[in-house]
Residue, then its C-alpha position, 0 to 999 in steps of 0.5 A: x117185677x112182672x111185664x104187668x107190674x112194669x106196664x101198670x106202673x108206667x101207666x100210672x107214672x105217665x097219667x101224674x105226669x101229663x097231669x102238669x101238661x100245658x095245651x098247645x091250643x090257643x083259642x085267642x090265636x089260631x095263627x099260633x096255634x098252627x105253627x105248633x102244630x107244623x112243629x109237632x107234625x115235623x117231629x112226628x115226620x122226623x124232622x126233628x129241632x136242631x140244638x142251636x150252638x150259641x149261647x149259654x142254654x139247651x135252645x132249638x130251632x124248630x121246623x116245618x115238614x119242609x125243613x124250614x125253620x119256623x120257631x126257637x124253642x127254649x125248655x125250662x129245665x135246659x135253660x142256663x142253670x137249669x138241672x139238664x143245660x147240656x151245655x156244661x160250661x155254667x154246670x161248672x159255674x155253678x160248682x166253682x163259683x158259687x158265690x157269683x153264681x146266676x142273677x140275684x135279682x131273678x127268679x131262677x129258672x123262669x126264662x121261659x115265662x120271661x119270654x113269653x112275658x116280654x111278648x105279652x108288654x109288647x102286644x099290649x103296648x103295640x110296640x111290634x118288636x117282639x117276635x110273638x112267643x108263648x110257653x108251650x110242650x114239645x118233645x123231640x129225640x135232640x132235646x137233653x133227656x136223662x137216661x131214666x127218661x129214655x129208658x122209660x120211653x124205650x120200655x112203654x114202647x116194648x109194653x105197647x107193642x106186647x100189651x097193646x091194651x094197656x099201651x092204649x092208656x098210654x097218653x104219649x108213648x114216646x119222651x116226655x114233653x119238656x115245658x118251654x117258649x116257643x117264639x116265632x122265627x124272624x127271616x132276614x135279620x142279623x144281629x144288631x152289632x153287624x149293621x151298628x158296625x155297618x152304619x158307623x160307616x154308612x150312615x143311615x138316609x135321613x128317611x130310614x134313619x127316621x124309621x129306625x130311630x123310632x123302632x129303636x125306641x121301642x126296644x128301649x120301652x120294652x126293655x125297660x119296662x120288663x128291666x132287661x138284666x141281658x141286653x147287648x147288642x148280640x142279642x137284638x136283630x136288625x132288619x135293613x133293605x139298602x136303597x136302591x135305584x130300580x130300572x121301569x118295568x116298561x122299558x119304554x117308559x124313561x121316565x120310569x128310569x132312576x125310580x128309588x127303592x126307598x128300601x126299609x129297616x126293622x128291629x126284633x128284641x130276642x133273647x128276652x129270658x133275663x127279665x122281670x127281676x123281682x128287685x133291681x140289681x144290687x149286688x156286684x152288677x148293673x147289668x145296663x142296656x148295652x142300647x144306652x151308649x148308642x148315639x140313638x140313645x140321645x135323641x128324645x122320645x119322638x112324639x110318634x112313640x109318645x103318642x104309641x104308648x103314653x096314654x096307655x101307660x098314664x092309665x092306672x087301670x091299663x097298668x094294672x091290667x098289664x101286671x094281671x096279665x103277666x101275674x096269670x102267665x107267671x101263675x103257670x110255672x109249678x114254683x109259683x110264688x105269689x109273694x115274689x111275682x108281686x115283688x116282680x110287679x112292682x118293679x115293673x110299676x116301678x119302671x112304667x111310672x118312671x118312663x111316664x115321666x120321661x116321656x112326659x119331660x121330653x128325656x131320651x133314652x140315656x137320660x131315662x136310664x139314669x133316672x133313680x131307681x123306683x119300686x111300687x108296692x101294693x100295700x100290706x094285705x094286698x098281694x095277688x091281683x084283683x079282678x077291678x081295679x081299686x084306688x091306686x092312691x090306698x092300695x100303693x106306695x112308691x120307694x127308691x131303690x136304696x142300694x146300688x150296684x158294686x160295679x156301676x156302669x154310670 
């Protein structure tokens, strides 16, 4: 093959690909958008994501030209199963036990969409808990490629520099742009088992123990409602500024003098990747909200959150409008399933007429999770999404999940 075949070649090779890219522009969210950019302005600088050590999957801090870290990114084809997971410990699940392999119940390799999916319930519901998380391409050397990958990246830049006409056609001269969430870093916060721990101990002031019992509260209303198969108390941070007394700044003044730093307590649910299942778990796990054995999880709804989320949730029309939403996000992935993603919205219908009516009966959290399984199917004929809502009576019909799990946690 010639130098001009090669380069012809790439070319053409490089025009398919970025047919599937997906824009890192968000009209609706500027805010966002600029973070995006800081990121690739970094890389670009070569201040390249660093590949965070724990869990299961290739995930990466990304940064800002000073360094900072402003977001996690979490390629699709490195999550836990995914074909370049650098992480060679579920590469030799997969191979050893096939059997106990992966989620039944989820759509492979759709963490990603679960992210920002997990953003997207708690924007419409104002829940506030989520850092904001949207799917995204970014390319950088520390991502997992495979060598094909860097060897073609090597050679458009050998092409460029020999044939600078045809380098021009290029759309990116260097690796390729890997698909994934992106999703806001949080400051201050540490996992929830440190301060759960911590507060055993140090019990909470009536004031902060308030506040963090309605945050709390929130996480259980998300979680629900997108049926989190992989929430544990690793995976939720906790934000907690103690009280303090603090000295008047005019230190003649004391009667400033014993002022109290009310101080303040916050949540933030991450790793929201194992959601959205398109059934509820039958097979060999339940995979429970770890939250449901906190004392929290005993405390009714409060009327705060009720008054957050239930007039939105008894409206068919919001509900409706939520699935649209999420049907749309879901739409992006190239393994689109319309059939399955209806699947995944009845279970998330499902999920919201239950917590409706635990809201509505004053249950709390521990009695919300026990409640029976229920799924909300559209009707035959009726798979995909409307632009206007139609009668929910005609179009849906309600069932109860008729098989359990193996090991239950109840």
């Amino acid at each position: 093959m010639t130098s001009a075949d090669m380069a012809s070649g790439l070319l053409h090779h490089d025009l398919l690909q970025d047919y599937y890219v997906i824009s890192n522009n968000f009209n609706d969210d500027p805010q966002f958008t600029d973070l995006v950019r800081q990121a690739e302005v970094a890389i670009d600088n070569g201040i390249l994501p660093e590949r965070i050590s724990q869990g299961s999957s290739g995930s990466y801090f990304v940064k800002n030209n000073h360094g900072t870290i402003i977001g996690v990114f979490k390629p699709k084809d490195e999550e836990p199963y995914g074909r370049l997971n650098p992480k060679w410990t579920k590469y030799l699940h997969k191979i050893c036990c096939p059997c106990c392999f992966g989620r039944s119940c989820l759509v492979p390799n759709q963490g990603y969409l679960s992210e920002a999916g997990a953003s997207l319930v708690d924007a419409k519901l104002h829940l506030n808990v989520v850092p904001k998380t949207k799917v995204v391409k970014l390319s950088s050397e520390t991502f997992n490629y495979t060598r094909f990958d860097r060897e073609k990246s090597r050679a458009k830049k050998i092409v460029s520099e020999r044939f600078p006409n045809v380098g021009r056609h290029f759309h990116r001269i260097g690796l390729p742009r890997k698909v994934g969430s992106l999703q806001t870093f949080v400051e201050g916060y540490k996992d929830a088992d440190f301060y759960l721990r911590r507060f055993e101990s140090e019990p909470l002031p009536a004031e902060l123990a308030s506040q963090f019992q309605r945050r709390f509260e929130r996480l259980v209303l998300l979680d629900y409602i997108i049926r989190n198969t992989d929430r544990g108390n690793d995976n939720w941070l906790i934000k907690y500024e103690k009280p303090d007394l603090v000295e008047s700044l005019d230190t003649n003044d004391i009667t400033d003098w014993g002022l109290v730093n009310r101080g303040s307590i916050d949540v933030a649910a991450i790793d929201n990747g194992l959601a959205f299942p398109f059934k509820h778990p039958d097979s060999w796990r339940a995979y429970p909200y770890h939250w449901a054995w906190l004392p929290w999880a005993k405390q009714p709804f409060s009327s705060e959150t009720k008054e957050l989320v239930l007039p939105l949730l008894s409206d068919m029309n919001f509900v409706q409008e939520l699935c649209d939403d999420l049907f749309n996000l879901f739409k992006t992935d190239k393994g689109f399933d319309r059939h399955v993603c209806e699947r995944q919205m009845s279970v998330v219908r499902g999920q919201i007429l239950n917590l409706t009516q635990a809201l509505r009966d004053n249950k709390s959290p521990v009695q919300l999770v026990q409640m029976p399984a229920v799924i909300v199917e559209r009707s035959k004929g009726r798979v995909g999404t409307t632009a206007r809502f139609r009668s929910f009576s005609d179009t849906f019909t309600q069932s109860f999940q008729e098989k359990s799990p193996f090991f239950s946690w109840c």
